[in-house]
N, C-alpha and C positions, 0 to 999 in steps of 0.2 A: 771262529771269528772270520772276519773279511779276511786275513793275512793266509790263514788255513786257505780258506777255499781259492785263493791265488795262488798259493804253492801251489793246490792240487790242480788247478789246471793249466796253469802255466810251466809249470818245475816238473813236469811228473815221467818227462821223458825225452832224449836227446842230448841236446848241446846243454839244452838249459838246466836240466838234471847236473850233468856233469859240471857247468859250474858253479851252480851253489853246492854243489860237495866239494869241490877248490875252497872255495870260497869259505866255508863253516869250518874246514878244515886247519886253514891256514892261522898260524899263531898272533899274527898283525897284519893288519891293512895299510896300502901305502895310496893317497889317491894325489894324482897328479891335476891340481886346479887349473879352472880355464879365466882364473883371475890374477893378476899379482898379490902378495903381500906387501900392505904398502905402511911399514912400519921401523922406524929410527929410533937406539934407545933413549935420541935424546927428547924423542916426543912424549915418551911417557906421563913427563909431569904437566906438558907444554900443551898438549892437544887430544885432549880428551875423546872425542868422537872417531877421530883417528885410531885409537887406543882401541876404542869399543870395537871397529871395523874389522881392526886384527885380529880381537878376541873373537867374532863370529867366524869370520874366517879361517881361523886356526884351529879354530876348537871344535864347530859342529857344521862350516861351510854351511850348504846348502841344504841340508839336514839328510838330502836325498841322494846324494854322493858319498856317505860315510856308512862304515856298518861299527854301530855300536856295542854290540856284544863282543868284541875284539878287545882285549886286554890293550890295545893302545893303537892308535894310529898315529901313521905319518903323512901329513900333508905339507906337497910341493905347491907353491905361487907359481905363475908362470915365468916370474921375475928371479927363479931359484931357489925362494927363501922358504926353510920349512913352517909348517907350523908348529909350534910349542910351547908350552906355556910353563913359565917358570919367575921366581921372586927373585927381585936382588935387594942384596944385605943392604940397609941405608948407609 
């Protein structure tokens, strides 16, 4: 597929070799966003779109900043805040 034949000419030697083997290697990804997280938990029930905003942001960013095969990432806003996504008890 397309993703093959990019490795193999892109990845197949040098820097870039070495770090997608960093990279496949490593047990989590942390990416440091070049946006804030702009989310209070008392928006949750209050501001819907907002809500949504976090969830893209937190969860799959820019889709092209994140590596999914990682049993988890961590993503920084620029405002601190991590991403993550978790339920609270009512």
């Amino acid at each position: 597929g397309k993703w093959a034949e990019v490795r193999d000419n892109h990845f197949n030697s040098g820097v870039n070799k070495n770090s997608l083997r960093i990279i496949e290697s490593a047990a989590f990804m942390m990416t440091l966003g070049d946006e804030p997280f702009e989310m209070e938990l008392m928006d949750l029930r209050d501001d819907r779109e907002k809500l949504q905003s976090y969830a893209r942001s937190s969860i799959h960013g820019k889709v092209y900043d994140f590596w999914f095969d990682k049993s988890f990432n961590i993503n920084v806003g620029t405002n601190g805040r991590v991403g993550r996504w978790y339920l609270q008890p009512r």
